[in-house]
C-alpha positions in Angstrom: 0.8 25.3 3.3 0.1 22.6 0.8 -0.2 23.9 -2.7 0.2 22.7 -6.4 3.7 21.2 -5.9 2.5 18.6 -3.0 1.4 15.6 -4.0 -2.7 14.7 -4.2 -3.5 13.0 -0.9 -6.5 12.5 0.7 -8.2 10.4 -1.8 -10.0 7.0 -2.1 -9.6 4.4 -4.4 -13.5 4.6 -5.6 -13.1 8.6 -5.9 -10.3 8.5 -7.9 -11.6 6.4 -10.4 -15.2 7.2 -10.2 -15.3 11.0 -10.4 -11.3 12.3 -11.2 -10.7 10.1 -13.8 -14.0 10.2 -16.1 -13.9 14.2 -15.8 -9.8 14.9 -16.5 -10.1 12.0 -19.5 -13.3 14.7 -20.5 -11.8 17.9 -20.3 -8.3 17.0 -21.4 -9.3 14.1 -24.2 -6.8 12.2 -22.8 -6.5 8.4 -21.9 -5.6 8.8 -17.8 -5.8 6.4 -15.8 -4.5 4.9 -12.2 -1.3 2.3 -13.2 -1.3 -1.4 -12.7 0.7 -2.7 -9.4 3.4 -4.5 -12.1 3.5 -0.9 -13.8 4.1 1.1 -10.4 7.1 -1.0 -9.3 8.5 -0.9 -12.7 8.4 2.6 -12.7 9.8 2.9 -9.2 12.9 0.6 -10.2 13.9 2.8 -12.4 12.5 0.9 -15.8 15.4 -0.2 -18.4 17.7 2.0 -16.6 17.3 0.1 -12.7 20.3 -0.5 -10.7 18.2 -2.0 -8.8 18.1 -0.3 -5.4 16.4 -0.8 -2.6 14.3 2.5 -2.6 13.2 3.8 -5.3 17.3 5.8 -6.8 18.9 4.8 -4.0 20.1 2.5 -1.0 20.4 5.2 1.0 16.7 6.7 1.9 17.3 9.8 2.9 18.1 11.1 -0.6 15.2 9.9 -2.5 12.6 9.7 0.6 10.1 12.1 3.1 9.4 9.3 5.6 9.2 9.0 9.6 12.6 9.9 10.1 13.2 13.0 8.3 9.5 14.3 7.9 7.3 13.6 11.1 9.4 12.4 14.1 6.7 11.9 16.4 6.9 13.6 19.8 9.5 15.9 18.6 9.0 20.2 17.6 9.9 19.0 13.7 8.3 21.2 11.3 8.9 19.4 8.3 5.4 17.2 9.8 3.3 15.7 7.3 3.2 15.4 3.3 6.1 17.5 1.7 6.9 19.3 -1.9 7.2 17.2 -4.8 11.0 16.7 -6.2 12.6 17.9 -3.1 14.6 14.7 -2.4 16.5 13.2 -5.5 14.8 11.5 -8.6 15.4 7.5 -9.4 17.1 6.5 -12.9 14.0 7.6 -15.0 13.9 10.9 -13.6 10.6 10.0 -11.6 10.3 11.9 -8.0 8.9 10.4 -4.7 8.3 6.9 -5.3 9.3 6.3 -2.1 8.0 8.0 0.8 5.9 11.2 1.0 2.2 9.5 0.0 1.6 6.3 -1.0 0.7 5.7 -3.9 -2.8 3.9 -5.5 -2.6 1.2 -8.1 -5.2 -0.2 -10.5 -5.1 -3.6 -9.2 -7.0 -5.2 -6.5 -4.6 -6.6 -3.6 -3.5 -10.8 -3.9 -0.9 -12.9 -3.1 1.8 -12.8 -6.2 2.0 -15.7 -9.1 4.6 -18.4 -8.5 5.3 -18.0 -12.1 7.5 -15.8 -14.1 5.4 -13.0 -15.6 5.2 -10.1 -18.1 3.1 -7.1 -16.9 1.2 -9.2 -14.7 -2.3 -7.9 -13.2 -4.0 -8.4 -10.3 -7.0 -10.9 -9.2 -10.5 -9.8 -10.6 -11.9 -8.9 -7.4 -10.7 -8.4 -3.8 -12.1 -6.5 -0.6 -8.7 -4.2 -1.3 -6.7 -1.8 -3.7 -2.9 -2.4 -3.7 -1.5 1.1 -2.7 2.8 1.3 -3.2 5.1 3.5 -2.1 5.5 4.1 1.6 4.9 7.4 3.2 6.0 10.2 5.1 4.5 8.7 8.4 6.1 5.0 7.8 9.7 3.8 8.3 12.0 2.6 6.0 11.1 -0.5 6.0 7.6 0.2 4.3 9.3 3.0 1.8 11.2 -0.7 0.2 10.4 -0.8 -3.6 9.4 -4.1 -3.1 7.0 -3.8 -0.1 3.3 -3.7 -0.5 0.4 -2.6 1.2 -3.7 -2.3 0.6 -6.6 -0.1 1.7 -10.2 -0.4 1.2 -11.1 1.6 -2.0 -13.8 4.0 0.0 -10.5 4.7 2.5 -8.2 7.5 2.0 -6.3 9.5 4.4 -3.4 11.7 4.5 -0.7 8.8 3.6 -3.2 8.0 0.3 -2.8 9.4 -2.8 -2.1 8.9 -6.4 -0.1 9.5 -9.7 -1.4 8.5 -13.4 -0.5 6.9 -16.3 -1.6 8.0 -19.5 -1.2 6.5 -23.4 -0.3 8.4 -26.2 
């Protein structure tokens, strides 16, 4: 079953940000908070330390990712099905676990069409209909568990491919 080493899934944009947030940032005093799109993908390349592969510490999926392949196989008796424990498959340079693969992941930023120009730490438009949601998942193919591929959800969606992982200042 899932426990405290699975990742949070089955979350909305709104309800992550409306009711999580404002109550951990409470009880902890911290400064949480959901990261920016640029801030996810730096992450999943690995930061400083990127050798810049495809997924996110590796070419080769299947030692850094829970996706289709190795974690549903539809039609088949698998019983690695659905979301699995966190830091099972290899970390990328940084030491950060599923990136790729197992949930997607939601982002700060609302979902847009990229800048043609060179940026630093860019952010999203101001509005949108969408959240920008990174990562692939255990239900997608290799193709969407890419570091550089992108996806977006309606805020009030959630399902069991959505969830989330925070940044935090000190």
């Amino acid at each position: 079953g899932l426990g405290p080493d699975y990742p949070a899934y089955y979350v909305s944009w709104n309800d992550i940000v409306d009711i999580f947030l404002p109550r951990l940032n409470r009880i902890t005093g911290g400064n949480f908070r959901l990261p920016t799109e640029a801030e996810w993908e730096y992450a999943a390349r690995g930061g400083e330390r990127s050798n810049d592969y495809k997924y996110s510490g590796s070419n080769t999926i299947d030692d850094v990712a829970w996706y289709s392949v190795n974690a549903c196989n539809v039609g088949s008796s698998n019983s690695n099905y659905g979301a699995h424990q966190v830091g099972t498959k290899a970390p990328n340079e940084i030491g950060l676990y599923d990136m790729t693969g197992n949930v997607m992941e939601w982002c700060s930023d609302w979902y847009g069409s990229y800048s043609s120009s060179a940026q630093t730490n860019p952010t999203g438009p101001t509005s949108g209909s969408y959240r920008v949601i990174r990562g692939g998942n255990w239900y997608g193919d290799a193709d969407w568990c890419r570091v550089s591929c992108r996806d977006a959800l309606n805020p009030n969606g959630y399902g069991y491919i959505a969830g989330f992982r925070l940044v935090c200042r000190k």
